[in-house]
Residue, then its C-alpha position, 0 to 999 in steps of 0.5 A: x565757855x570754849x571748853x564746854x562747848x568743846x567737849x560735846x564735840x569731842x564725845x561725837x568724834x570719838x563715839x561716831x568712828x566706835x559706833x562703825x566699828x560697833x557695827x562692824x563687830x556686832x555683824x560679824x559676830x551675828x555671821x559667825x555664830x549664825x554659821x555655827x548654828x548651822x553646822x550645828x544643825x547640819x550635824x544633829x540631822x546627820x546623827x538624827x539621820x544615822x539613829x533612824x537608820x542604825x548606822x555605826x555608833x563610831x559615826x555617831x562618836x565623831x559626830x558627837x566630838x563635832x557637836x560639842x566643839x561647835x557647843x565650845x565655839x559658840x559658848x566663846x563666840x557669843x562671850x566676844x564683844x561688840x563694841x572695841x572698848x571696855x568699861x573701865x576705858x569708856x570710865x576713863x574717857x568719860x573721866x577726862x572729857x567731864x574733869x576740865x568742866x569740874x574745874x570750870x565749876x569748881x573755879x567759878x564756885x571758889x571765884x563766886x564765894x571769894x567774891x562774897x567774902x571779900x566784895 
């Protein structure tokens, strides 16, 4: 019994600091690609703005190598996760949380049949 009602404590403890972290993560990952976005726009105006007034195409070149770096940046960017595990981390959690109630269960199951078998 102390096992089972331990394990939804354990599940809070190690979810609530993550949840933090999550948000901490999720924040700054919003920042950061709120912040390429704007360059981005900065320097699509600056080309735009250099079209209009027929401006050396040596400006737009450097322009252009700018804009698909920002593309590269923020293509990585939005691939960064927001929570500070993965999947296969969050399966072994999960696995080690829930196997202690699997042998509880398994043990009543053999005790229960070997109780009928013998009473």
């Amino acid at each position: 019994m102390g096992t089972t009602s331990f394990i939804p404590l354990f599940i809070i403890v190690f979810f609530v600091p993550l949840g933090v972290v999550h948000n901490v993560m999720a924040d700054s990952k919003r920042d950061t690609l709120k912040e390429l976005c704007d360059r981005y726009l900065d320097i699509s105006n600056a080309v735009i703005h250099k079209i209009k007034r027929k401006q050396s195409d040596a400006d737009l070149v450097v322009h252009k190598e700018l804009i698909e770096m920002l593309d590269g940046m923020y293509e990585k960017s939005s691939k960064v996760p927001v929570w500070p595990f993965d999947t296969k981390t969050l399966a072994k959690f999960f696995s080690v949380t829930f196997a202690p109630i699997g042998v509880i269960f398994l043990e009543s199951f053999i005790q229960m049949l070997f109780g009928k078998l013998l009473g």
